[in-house]
C-alpha positions as CSV (number, residue, x, y, z in Angstrom):
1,X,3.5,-16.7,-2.7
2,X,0.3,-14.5,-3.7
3,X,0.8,-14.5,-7.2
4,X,0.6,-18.3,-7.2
5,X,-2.9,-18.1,-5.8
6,X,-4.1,-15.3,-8.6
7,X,-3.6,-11.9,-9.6
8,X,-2.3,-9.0,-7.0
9,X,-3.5,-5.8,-6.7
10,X,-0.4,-3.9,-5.5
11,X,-1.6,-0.4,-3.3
12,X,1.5,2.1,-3.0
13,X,-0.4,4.5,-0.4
14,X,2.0,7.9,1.5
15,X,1.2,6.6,4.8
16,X,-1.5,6.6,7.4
17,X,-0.5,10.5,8.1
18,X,-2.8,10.9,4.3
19,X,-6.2,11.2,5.0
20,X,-7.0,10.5,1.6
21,X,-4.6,7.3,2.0
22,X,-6.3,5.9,4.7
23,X,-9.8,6.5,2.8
24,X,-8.3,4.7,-0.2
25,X,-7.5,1.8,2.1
26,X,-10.9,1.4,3.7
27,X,-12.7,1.7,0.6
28,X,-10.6,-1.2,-0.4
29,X,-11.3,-3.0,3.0
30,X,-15.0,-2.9,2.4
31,X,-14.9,-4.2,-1.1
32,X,-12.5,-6.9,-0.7
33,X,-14.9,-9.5,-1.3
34,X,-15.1,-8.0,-5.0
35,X,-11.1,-8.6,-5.5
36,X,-11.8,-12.0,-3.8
37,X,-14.4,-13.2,-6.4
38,X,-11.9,-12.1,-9.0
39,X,-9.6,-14.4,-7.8
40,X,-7.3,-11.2,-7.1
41,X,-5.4,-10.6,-3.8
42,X,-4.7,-7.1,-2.3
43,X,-1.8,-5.5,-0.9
44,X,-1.0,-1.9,0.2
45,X,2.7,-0.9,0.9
46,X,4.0,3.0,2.5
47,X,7.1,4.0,4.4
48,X,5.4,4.0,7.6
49,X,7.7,1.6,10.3
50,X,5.2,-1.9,11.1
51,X,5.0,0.0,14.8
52,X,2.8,2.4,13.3
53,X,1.0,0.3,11.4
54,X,0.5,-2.0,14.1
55,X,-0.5,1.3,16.4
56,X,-3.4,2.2,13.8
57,X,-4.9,-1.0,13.8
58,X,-5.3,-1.4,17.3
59,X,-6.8,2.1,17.0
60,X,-9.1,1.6,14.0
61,X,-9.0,-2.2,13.4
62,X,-7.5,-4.4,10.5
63,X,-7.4,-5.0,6.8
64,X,-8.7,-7.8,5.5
65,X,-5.7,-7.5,2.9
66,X,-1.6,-7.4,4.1
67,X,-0.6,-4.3,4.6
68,X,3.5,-3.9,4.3
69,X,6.6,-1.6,5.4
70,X,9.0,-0.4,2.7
71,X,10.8,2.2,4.9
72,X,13.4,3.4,2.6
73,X,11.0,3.4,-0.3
74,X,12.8,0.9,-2.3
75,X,10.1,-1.2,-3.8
76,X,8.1,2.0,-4.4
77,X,11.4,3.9,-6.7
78,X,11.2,0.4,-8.5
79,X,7.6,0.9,-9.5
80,X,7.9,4.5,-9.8
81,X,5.8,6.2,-6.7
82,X,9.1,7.4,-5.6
83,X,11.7,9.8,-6.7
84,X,14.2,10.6,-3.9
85,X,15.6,13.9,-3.3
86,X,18.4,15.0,-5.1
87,X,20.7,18.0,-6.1
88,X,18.1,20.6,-6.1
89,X,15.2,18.7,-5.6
90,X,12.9,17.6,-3.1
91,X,11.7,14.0,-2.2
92,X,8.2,12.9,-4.0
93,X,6.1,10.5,-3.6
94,X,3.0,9.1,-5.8
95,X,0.1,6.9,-5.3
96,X,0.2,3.7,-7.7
97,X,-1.9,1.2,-7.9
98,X,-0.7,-2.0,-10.0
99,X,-2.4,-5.2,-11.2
100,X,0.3,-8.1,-11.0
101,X,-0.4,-11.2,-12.6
């Protein structure tokens, strides 16, 4: 639906337990108006449940972009911010950002 309106700027973030995460976010929030007059829509997508989510913004407020669940990391592996564990290895996770058009 978003990419008929204009590009996407796709925001893989660890969660709102990363400080830095949550920085990244509002930084974003305040600027939004730049994306808009680019034509560009944001989105930011992390493993945290929508319960959480929806806890944090009646704590700190909303973005003025969507802000989606991928709980099992699925749509993060397929752009690469996640590699699950494995024999001898731990789970990682990266930050990505991605322009879609």
């Amino acid at each position: 639906r978003l990419l008929r309106e204009g590009p996407v700027l796709l925001v893989f973030y660890y969660g709102y337990w990363c400080d830095h995460c949550v920085v990244q976010l509002f930084d974003i929030h305040e600027d939004i108006r730049h994306f808009h007059e680019l034509g560009a829509q944001v989105v930011a997508i992390s493993a945290d449940p929508p319960s959480e989510t929806a806890s944090k913004f009646k704590q700190y407020g909303r973005f003025d972009f969507d802000v989606l669940s991928d709980p099992g990391n699925e749509v993060a592996r397929l752009y690469s911010c996640h590699d699950p564990p494995g024999e001898g290895r731990e789970e990682k996770q990266f930050h990505g950002s991605f322009v879609i058009s």
